[in-house]
N, C-alpha and C positions, 0 to 999 in steps of 0.2 A: 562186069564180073567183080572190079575194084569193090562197087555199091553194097556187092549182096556180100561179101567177105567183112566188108567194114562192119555189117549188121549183125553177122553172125560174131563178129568181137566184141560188141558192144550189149548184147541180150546173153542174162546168164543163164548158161545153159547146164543142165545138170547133167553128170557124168554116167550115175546113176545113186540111185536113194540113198546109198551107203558112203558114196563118196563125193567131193563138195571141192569146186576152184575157190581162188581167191578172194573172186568178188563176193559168193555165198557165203564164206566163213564170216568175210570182216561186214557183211549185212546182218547174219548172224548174231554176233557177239558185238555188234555197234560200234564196231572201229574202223579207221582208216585202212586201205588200203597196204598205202607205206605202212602203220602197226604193226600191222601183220607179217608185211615182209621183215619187216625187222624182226619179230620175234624167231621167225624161220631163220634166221642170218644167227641168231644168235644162238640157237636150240634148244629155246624155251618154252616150242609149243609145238605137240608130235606131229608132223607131216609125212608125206611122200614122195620124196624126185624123181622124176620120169623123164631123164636127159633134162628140157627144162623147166619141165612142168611141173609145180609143184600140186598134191590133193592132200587131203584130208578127209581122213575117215569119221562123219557125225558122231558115233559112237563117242569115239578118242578124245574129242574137240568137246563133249559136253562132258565125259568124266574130266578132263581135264580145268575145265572149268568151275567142277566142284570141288577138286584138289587145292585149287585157288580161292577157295571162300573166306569169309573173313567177317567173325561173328562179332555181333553189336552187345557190348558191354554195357549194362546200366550205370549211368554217371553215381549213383550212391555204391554201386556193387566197384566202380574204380576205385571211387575216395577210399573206401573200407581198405582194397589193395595197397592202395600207393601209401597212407597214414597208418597201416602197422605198424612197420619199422620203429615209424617216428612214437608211435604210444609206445609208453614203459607200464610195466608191472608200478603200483603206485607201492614207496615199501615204505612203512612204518616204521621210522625213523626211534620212538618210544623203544618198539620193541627188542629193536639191535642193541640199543644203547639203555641199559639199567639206570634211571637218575638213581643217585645216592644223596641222601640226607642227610 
């Protein structure tokens, strides 16, 4: 009995299509196990307790993960940002100041 308990821990088994263990998520989203628990430890990533069971709902776990995005900025469209500042208006010095003769 030990045998067939040990297997059924070990193969991930779905709860049902809407809701997802541990092992599915962090196979999912390509992280660690521990990851994941952590992020639940901290409650940064929406789940569900069940006494000790923690789920997640796929829906939740892939909006979530687009809440998370994080767009690629073209290295000319940075420079432009970050060198603003730094460029001044160029100010003709002539025209502030009248030479007198």
């Amino acid at each position: 009995m030990k045998k067939i308990d040990q297997q059924m821990t070990d193969q991930t088994v779905s709860i049902s299509p809407e809701f997802l263990g541990i092992r599915e998520v962090s196979q999912h989203l390509g992280v660690s196990n521990s990851t994941l628990y952590s992020l639940v430890e901290e409650q940064r990533i929406p789940h569900y307790r069940i006494g000790r069971l923690i789920r997640f709902k796929r829906s939740e776990i892939d909006a979530w993960m687009e809440g998370n995005k994080k767009d690629c900025i073209a290295p000319e469209k940075m420079a432009r940002k970050v060198l603003e500042p730094v460029q001044k208006h160029k100010i003709d010095i002539d025209r502030l100041v009248p030479l007198t003769h």
